[in-house]
Each structure stands twice: as structure tokens, then as C-alpha cells.
C-alpha positions as CSV (number, residue, x, y, z in Angstrom):
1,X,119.9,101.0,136.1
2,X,118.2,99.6,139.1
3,X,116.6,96.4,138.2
4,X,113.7,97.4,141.7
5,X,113.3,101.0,140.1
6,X,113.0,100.5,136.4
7,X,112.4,96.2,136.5
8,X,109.1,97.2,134.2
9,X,111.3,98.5,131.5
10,X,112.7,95.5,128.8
11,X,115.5,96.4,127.0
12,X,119.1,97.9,126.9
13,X,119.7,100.7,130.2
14,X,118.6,104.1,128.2
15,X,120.7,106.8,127.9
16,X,120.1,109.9,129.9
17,X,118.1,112.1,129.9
18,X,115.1,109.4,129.2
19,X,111.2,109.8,130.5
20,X,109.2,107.4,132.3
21,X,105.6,108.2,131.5
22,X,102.5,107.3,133.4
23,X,98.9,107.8,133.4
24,X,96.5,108.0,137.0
25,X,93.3,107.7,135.7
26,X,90.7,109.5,138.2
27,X,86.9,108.9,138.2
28,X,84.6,108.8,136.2
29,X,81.1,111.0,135.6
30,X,78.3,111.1,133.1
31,X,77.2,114.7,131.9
32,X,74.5,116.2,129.6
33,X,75.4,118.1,126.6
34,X,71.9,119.2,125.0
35,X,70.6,115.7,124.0
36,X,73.9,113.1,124.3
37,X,74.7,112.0,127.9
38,X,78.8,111.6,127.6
39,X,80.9,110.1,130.0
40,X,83.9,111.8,131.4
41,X,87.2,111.0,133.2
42,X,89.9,113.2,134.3
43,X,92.9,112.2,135.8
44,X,97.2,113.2,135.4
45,X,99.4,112.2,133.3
46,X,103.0,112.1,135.1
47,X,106.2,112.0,133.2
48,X,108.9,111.3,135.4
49,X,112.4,112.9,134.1
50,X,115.5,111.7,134.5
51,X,118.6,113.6,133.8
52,X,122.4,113.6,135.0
53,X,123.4,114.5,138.5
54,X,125.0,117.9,138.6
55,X,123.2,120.1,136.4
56,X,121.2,121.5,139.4
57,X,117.4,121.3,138.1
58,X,118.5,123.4,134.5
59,X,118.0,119.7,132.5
60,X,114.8,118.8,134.1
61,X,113.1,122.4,133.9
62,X,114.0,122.4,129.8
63,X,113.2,119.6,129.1
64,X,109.9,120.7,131.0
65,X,109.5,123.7,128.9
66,X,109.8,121.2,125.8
67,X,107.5,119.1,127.1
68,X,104.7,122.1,127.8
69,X,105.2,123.5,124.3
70,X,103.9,120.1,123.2
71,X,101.5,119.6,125.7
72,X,100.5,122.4,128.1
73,X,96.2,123.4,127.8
74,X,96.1,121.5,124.6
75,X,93.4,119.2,122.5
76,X,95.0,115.9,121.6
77,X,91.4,114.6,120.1
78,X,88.3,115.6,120.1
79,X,87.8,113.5,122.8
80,X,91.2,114.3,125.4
81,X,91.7,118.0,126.8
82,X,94.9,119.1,128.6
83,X,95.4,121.8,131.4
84,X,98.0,123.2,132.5
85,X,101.4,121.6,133.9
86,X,102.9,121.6,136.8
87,X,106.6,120.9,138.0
88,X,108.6,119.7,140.7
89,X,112.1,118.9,141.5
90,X,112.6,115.9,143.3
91,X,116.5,115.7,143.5
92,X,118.8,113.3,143.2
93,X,117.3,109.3,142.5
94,X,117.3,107.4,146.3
95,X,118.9,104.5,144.5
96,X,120.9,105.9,142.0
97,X,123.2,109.5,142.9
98,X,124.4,109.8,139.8
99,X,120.9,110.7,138.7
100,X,118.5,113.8,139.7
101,X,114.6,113.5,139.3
102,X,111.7,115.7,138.0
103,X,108.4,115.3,138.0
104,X,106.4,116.9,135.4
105,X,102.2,116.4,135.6
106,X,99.6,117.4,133.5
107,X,96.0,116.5,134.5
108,X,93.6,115.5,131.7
109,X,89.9,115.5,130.8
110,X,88.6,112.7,128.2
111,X,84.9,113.0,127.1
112,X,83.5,109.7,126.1
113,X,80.6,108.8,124.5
């Protein structure tokens, strides 16, 4: 594993196929429902997958079914709504061939109080 790509992650070189989650928080608005003035913040959640060179993108687009079944237009609280996923290929790592990249994003919608 690249120490430059991956330096954030502590612990032994995982095994492939692994994800590397992150969350892009967007901005943030306050709306009215009836009397209660909420706050709400949408933004994407990207999960970065990383599979084994040479599978063409077969790995990367199951695991991206897996990850929809899970996921895709669903209500994690009453406070965090999901829409619907989008995926793209991005080929084989820059600094590492022996690994090919997908990107799988989801945006989100939390309502505050």
C-alpha cells in the first residue's frame, strides 16, 4: 500500500477488495415545517472501492449493487435520508497497477433540529 495514498489508514495493508469511505458535507439551510424551524444539510457520501486489477469493472460494479441494496433511497434515522447512487469506473490506481478503482456516491439529506 502506498504510504502518500492510504498514509491516513493505521494498521496492517487490508486485503482486497477493501472501501475507503468519505463524507463531503455540503451547506447548510434552515426550513419551516408547520411550527419547528429545522436545519438541513445535504451533501455525498463517497465510498472509494478498491478491488484487484484484472476483473475489468465486474468486482467494483457488485460490490456496488451490494452496497445500493443497503443504501440506495433509504432512511438511516429519522434524521438522515439517502437518494439514489451513482457509479463510476475510474480504472486502474495511478500509484498502484495492480489495483483498479471505483467510485460509488450517494448524496444525503440530514434534517436537524
Amino acid at each position: 500500500v502506498s504510504q502518500s495514498r492510504y498514509e491516513e489508514f493505521k494498521g496492517p495493508a487490508p486485503t482486497l477488495p477493501f472501501l475507503k469511505v468519505s463524507v463531503v458535507p455540503g451547506p447548510s439551510r434552515r426550513i419551516s415545517y408547520g411550527r419547528t424551524n429545522r436545519r438541513v444539510v445535504d451533501g455525498l457520501i463517497n465510498i472509494k472501492i478498491v478491488t484487484e486489477s484484472g476483473n475489468g469493472q465486474k468486482q467494483g460494479a457488485s460490490i456496488s449493487n451490494e452496497l445500493d441494496s443497503v443504501l440506495e433511497d433509504k432512511v438511516l434515522s429519522s434524521n438522515y435520508r439517502l437518494g439514489l447512487s451513482y457509479v463510476q469506473t475510474l480504472g486502474p490506481d495511478p500509484e498502484d497497477a495492480t489495483k483498479t478503482l471505483t467510485l460509488y456516491s450517494i448524496p444525503y439529506t440530514y434534517f436537524g433540529d
